[in-house]
C-alpha positions in Angstrom: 0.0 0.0 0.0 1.5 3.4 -0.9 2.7 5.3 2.3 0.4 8.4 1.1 -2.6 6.4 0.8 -2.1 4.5 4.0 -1.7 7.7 5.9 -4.9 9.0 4.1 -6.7 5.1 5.1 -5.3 6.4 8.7 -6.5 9.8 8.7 -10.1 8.7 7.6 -10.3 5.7 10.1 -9.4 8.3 13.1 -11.8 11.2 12.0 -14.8 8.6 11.7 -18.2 10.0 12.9 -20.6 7.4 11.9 -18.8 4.5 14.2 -21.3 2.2 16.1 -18.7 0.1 17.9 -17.3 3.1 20.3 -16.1 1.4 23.7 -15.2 -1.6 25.5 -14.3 -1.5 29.4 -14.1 -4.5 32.3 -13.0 -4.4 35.6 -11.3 -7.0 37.3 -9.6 -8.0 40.8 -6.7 -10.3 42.6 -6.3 -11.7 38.4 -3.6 -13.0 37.8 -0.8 -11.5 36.3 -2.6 -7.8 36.3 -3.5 -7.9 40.1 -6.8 -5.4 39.9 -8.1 -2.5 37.9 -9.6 -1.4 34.4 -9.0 -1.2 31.0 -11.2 0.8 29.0 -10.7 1.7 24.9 -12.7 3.9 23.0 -10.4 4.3 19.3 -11.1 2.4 16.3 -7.6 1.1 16.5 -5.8 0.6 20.3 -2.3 -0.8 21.3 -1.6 -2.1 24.8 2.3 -2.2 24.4 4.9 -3.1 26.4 8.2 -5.4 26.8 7.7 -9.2 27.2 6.1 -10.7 31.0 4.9 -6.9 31.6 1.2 -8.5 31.3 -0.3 -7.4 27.8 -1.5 -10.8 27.1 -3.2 -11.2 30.8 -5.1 -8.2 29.9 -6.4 -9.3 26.5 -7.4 -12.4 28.2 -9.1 -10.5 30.8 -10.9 -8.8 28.3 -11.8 -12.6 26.3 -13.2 -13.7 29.8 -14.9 -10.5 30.1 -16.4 -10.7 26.9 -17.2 -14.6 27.4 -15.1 -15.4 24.4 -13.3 -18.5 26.3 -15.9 -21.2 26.3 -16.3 -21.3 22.2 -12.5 -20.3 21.4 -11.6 -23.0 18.7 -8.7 -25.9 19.7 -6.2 -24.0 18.9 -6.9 -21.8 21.9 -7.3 -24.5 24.2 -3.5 -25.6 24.5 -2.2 -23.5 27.3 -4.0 -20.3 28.6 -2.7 -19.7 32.0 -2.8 -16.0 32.8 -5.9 -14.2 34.2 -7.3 -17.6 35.1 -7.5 -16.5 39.0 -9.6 -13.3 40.3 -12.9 -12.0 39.4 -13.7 -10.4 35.7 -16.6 -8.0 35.5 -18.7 -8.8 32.3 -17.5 -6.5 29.5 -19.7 -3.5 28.8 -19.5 -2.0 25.5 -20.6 1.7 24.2 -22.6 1.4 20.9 -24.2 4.2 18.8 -27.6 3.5 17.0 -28.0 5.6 13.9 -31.8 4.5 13.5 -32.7 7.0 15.1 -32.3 11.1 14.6 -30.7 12.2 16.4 -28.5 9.1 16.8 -28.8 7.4 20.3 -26.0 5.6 22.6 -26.0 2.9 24.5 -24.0 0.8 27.7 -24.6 -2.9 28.2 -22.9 -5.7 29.0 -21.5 -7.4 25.9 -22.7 -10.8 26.6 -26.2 -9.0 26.4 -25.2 -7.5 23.2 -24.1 -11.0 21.3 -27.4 -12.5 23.2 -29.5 -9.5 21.2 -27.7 -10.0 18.0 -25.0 -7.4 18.7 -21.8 -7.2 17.6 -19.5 -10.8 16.5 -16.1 -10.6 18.5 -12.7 -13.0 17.5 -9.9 -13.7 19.0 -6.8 -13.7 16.1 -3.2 -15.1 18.3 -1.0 -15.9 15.8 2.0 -16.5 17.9 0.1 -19.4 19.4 -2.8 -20.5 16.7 -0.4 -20.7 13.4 2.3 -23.2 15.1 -0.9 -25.4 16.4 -2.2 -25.3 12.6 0.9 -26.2 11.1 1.4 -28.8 13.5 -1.7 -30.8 12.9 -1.4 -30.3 9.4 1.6 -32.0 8.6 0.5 -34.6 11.1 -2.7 -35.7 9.2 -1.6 -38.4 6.0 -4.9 -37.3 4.4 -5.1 -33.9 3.9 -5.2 -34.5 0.5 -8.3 -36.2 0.4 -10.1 -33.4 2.4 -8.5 -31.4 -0.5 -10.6 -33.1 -3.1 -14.3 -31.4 -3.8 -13.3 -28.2 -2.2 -13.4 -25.3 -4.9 -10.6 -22.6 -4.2 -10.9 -19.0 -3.5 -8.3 -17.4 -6.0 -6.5 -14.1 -5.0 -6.7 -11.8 -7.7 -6.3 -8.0 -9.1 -5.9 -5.7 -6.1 -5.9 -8.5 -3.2 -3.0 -10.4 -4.9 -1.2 -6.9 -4.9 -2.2 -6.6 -1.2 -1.1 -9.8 -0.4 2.4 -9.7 -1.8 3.3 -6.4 -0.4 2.3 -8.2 3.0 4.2 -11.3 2.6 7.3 -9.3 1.0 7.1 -12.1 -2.1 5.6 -11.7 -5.7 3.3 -14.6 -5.9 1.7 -15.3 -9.2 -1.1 -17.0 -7.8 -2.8 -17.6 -4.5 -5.4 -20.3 -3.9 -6.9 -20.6 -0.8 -9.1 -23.8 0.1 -11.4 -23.6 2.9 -12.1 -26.9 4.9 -14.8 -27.0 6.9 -14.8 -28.8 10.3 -11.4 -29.7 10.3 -10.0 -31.5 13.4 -11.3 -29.3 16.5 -11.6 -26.3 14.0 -14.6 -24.6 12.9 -13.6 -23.7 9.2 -9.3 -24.1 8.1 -7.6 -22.6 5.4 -5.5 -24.3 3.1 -2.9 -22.0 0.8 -1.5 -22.8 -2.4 1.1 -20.3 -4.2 3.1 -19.5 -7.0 5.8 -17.8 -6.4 9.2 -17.3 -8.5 8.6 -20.2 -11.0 7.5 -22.7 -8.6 4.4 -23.8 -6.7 3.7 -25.0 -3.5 1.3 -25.3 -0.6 0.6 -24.6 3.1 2.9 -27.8 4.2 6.2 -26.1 2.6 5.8 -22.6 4.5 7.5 -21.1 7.5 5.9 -20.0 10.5 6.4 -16.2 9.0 4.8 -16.8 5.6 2.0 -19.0 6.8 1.3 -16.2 10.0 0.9 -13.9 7.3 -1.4 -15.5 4.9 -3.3 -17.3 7.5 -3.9 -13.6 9.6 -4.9 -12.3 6.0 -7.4 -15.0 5.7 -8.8 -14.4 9.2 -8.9 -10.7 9.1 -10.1 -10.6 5.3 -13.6 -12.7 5.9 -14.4 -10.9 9.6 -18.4 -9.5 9.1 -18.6 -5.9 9.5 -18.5 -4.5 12.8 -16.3 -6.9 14.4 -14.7 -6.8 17.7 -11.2 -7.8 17.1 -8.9 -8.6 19.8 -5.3 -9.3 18.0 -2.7 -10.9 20.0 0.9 -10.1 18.9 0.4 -9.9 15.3 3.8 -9.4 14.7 5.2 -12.6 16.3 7.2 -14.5 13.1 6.9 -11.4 10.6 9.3 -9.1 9.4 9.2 -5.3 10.1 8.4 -4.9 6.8 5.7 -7.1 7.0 4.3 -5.9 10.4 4.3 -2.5 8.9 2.1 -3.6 6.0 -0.4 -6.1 8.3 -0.8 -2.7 10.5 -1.8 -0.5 7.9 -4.1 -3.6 6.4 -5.8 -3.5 9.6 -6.5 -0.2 8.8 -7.8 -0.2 6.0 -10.3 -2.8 6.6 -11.5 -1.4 10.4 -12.4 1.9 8.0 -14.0 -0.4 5.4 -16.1 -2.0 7.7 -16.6 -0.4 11.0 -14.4 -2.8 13.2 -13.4 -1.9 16.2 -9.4 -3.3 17.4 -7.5 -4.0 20.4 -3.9 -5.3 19.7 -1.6 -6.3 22.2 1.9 -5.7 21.1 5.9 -5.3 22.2 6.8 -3.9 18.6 7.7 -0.1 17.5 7.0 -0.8 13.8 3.3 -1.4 14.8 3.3 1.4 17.7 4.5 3.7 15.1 1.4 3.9 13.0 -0.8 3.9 16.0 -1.6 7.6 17.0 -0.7 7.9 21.0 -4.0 9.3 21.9 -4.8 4.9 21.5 -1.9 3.3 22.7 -1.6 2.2 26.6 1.8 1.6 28.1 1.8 -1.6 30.1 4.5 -1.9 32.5 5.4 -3.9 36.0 6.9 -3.4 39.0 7.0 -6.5 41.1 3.6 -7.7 41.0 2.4 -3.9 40.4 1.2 -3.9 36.5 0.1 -0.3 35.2 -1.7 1.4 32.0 -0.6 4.3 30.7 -2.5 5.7 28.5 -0.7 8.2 25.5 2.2 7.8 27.1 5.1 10.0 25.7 6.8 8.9 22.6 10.2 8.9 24.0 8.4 6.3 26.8 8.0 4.4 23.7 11.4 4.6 22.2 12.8 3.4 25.3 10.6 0.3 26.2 10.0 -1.0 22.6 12.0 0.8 20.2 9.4 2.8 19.0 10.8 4.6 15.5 10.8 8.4 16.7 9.6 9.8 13.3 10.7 13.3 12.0 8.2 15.6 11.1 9.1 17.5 8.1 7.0 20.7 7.0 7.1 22.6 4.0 5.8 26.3 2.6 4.7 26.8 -0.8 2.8 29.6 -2.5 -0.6 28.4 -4.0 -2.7 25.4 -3.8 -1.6 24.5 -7.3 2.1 24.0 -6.0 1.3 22.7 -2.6 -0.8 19.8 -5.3 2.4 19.8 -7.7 5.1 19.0 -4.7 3.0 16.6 -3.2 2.4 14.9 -6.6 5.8 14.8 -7.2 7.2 13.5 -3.8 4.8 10.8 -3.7 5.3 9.4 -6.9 9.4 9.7 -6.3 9.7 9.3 -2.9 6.5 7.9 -1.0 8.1 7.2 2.5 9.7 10.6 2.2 5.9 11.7 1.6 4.4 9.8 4.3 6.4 12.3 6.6 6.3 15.7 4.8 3.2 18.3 5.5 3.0 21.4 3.1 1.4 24.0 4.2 0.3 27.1 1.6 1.9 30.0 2.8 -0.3 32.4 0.6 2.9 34.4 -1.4 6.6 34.0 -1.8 7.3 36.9 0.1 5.6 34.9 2.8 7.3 31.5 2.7 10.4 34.2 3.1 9.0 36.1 5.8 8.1 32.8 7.7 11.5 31.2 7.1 13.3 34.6 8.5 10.8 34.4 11.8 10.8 31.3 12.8 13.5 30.2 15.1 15.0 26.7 14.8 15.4 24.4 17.9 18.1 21.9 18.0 15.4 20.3 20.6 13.0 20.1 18.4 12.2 16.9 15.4 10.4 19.6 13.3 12.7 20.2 9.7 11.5 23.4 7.5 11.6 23.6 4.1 10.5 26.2 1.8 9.9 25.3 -1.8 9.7 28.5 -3.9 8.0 28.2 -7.9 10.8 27.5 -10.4 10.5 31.1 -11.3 11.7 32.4 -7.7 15.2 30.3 -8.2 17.1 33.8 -8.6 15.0 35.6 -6.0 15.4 33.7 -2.8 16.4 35.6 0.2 19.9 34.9 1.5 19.1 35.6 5.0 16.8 32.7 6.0 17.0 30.6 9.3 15.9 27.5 7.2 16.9 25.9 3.7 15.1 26.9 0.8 14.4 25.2 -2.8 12.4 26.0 -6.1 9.7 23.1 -8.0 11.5 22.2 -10.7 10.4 23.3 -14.5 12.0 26.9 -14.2 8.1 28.4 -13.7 5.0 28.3 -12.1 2.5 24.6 -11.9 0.0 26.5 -13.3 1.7 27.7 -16.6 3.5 24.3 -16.4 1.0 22.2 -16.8 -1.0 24.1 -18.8 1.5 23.9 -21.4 2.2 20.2 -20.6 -2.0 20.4 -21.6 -1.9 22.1 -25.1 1.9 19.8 -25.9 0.1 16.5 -25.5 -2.4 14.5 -28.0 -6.0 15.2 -26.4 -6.3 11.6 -26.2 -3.5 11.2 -24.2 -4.4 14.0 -21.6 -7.9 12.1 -21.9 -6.7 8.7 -20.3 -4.0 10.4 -17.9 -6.9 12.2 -16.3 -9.4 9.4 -16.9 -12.0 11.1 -19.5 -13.1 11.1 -22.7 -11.8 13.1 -25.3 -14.5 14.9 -25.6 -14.7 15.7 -22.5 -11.8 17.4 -22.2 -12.1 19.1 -25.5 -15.4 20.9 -24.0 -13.4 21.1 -20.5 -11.1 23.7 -22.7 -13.0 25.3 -24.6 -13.2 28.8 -24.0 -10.0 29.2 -21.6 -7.9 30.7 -24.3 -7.7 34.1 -23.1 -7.3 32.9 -19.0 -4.4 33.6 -16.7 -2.7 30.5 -15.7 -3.9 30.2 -12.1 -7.4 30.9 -13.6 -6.9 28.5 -16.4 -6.2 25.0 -13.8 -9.3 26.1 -11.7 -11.7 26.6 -14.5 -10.5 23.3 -15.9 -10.9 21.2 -12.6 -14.0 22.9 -12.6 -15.3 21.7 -15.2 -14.1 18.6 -15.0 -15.1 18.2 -11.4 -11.7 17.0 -10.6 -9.9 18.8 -7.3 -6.9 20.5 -8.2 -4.5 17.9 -6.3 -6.3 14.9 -8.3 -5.4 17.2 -10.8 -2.1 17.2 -10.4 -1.6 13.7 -8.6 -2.9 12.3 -12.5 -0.6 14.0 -14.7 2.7 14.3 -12.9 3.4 10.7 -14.4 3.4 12.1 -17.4 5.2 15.5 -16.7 8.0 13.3 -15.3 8.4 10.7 -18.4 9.9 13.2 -20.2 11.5 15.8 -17.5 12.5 13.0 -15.0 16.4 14.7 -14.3 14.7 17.8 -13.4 12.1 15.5 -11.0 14.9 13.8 -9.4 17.3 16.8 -9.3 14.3 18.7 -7.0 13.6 15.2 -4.6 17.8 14.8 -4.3 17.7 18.9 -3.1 14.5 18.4 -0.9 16.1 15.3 0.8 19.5 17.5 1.1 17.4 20.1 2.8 15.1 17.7 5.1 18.9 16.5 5.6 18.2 12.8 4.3 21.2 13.1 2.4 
């Protein structure tokens, strides 16, 4: 998933207002491994983190007791559950909004009454302890194959099989998944089958990592909407990569479908992408065990090497080159783009007057850019506190891609943008005699396109035949975000 849409999948997820599923809280006493206390989570998305034995897995099993998710977990739960099996669990109540009625009403109940009303379905995904089970009895049973025969395959196509690979790290050219119902003490079981660099081969062939990853996609992929999802080191066998990718899955599918998760985790890759305001900070001292809830980051860097990020900022002029530099860095440099906010400073003279005024902070992560129109390379101020570049093309987007408009085949410009040509015939008729600036709005307009859509469509083709001057301008804004 490109880092700019996942932030945007982020973004969306965390500024929901139509979410039903909008809390979860127990109390508990003498459990043990947590002692007493509460949890409570209200995000779309929450982390209880912390390092190993602090007691983030007693707590998600606090909260499957709670719940009454322990008397129908499948086999593979069943092997060895010892923490939180002491002590006295309040029944899980759970916050839900009705949009039935106007205005929109809320409600607390327990959430056994909930699932006994029809509410909301609930799973438990452990991977560290389900996927080695599954494996196990897998290559135990000599007639798997047989179960094999009569079951039709799901295939993973189009954008799935893209989603899938970037998850796994591995370009498979096919992914069959065969669903078995009733297998050994397990409700339904999936079965994978892959291509993958010239060669084919099934669920019995994988490692722990692979099969985690496939098998969590599975799980995750065919949840209902609305789920309560309680996710139990999802990173346990994957790569950073890979957890970084499984995260921002997560993501996108709790915004698809309204679910509402509660990980328990001890990595920073996955702490990194969850905003603070929904992480809680488990730690122990003695048989003391605490939440934090947003805890500071450098807590974070400290107990799980949590990635600190940078945040980079930039000032432009206009909305046209705030759309033409983000176009640009996203399409050359997407994880550089992941971290970089532009902000439209209104006038050149006011990217310089903001770059004289504000004072850098050796104490601070924040790294200021301003990126002046290519006509400004000549003009810039030599008295700035911060570093200061020009968009490439040696003018302004507007006149830039206007004439990148009237150079190219109408045809052309018709499938960059996604039109017909006639559309964008009548889109230009009658802008002859407009200024620039005028020119892109009028067009957009008309085409009922946003000006960064815009932007974000043609750049591709801007850049296939001005790519040194693309990669000249990402090489100087790295310099000046001092990325090297």
């Amino acid at each position: 998933m490109r880092a700019a849409k996942s932030n945007d999948i982020w973004r969306a997820l965390f500024n929901r207002k139509d979410r039903k599923l909008l809390e979860l809280s127990v109390q508990y006493s003498d459990v043990t491994e947590l002692g007493s206390g509460a949890l409570s989570f209200s995000h779309p998305i929450n982390l209880i983190c912390g390092e190993n034995g602090v007691g983030k897995s007693a707590a998600i099993w606090t909260l499957v007791k709670g719940m009454g998710l322990d008397g129908n977990l499948d086999g593979s739960h069943k092997l060895s559950r010892p923490k939180a099996e002491s002590g006295t669990i309040a029944q899980a109540s759970i916050k839900i909004k009705s949009y039935q009625t106007v205005p929109p009403t809320e409600q607390t109940c327990t959430f056994k009454d909930l699932v006994d009303g029809g509410g909301p379905p609930a799973v438990l995904v452990d991977p560290g302890l389900q996927v080695p089970h599954l494996l196990t009895t897998l290559r135990r049973d000599a007639n798997l194959h047989d179960l094999l025969e009569g079951v039709k395959p799901i295939s993973i196509v189009d954008s799935e099989l893209e989603q899938v690979r970037e998850l796994a790290d591995k370009d498979y050219q096919s992914i069959h998944i065969y669903e078995i119902d009733e297998y050994a003490e397990l409700p339904v079981f999936p079965y994978f089958v892959v291509s993958y660099g010239g060669s084919e081969y099934d669920s019995l062939k994988m490692g722990l990592g692979e099969f985690s990853l496939l098998y969590m996609y599975w799980r995750l992929r065919n949840l209902p909407q609305e789920t309560l999802i309680l996710l139990e080191e999802p990173e346990s066998f994957a790569a950073p990569r890979s957890q970084r990718a499984l995260i921002d899955f997560l993501a996108s599918i709790a915004n698809d479908k309204g679910h509402f998760c509660i990980i328990s985790s001890h990595s920073g890759v996955i702490a990194e992408r969850i905003p603070n305001e929904a992480i809680q900070l488990c730690a122990r001292n003695g048989q003391q065990v605490t939440f934090t809830p947003n805890p500071a980051p450098n807590l974070l860097v400290d107990r799980i090497a949590f990635y600190l990020r940078r945040r980079f900022a930039s000032l432009v002029e206009d909305q046209a080159a705030k759309s033409f530099c983000r176009a640009l860095t996203e399409y050359l440099d997407p994880r550089v783009a992941a971290d970089l906010d532009i902000f439209v400073a209104g006038s050149n003279g006011e990217i310089s007057t903001a770059l004289k005024t504000i004072q850098p902070d050796s104490g601070e992560r924040l790294l200021l850019v301003g990126v002046y129109d290519g006509d400004q390379k000549n003009s810039i101020p030599g008295d700035l506190k911060w570093p200061a570049i020009c968009l490439p093309g040696g003018t302004n987007p507007d006149q830039i891609f206007r004439e990148l408009v009237q150079r190219n085949a109408t045809t052309q410009i018709a499938h960059a943008l996604g039109f017909t040509d006639a559309q964008i015939v009548n889109a230009l008729s009658g802008l002859e005699g407009t200024d620039n600036h005028d020119w892109t709005n009028r067009l957009c307009q008309s085409l009922d396109i946003s000006i960064a859509q815009f932007f974000r469509k043609l750049v591709p083709l801007w850049i296939s035949t001005n790519e040194e001057l693309a990669q000249e301008f990402q090489r100087e804004l790295r310099r000046s975000l001092k990325l090297g």
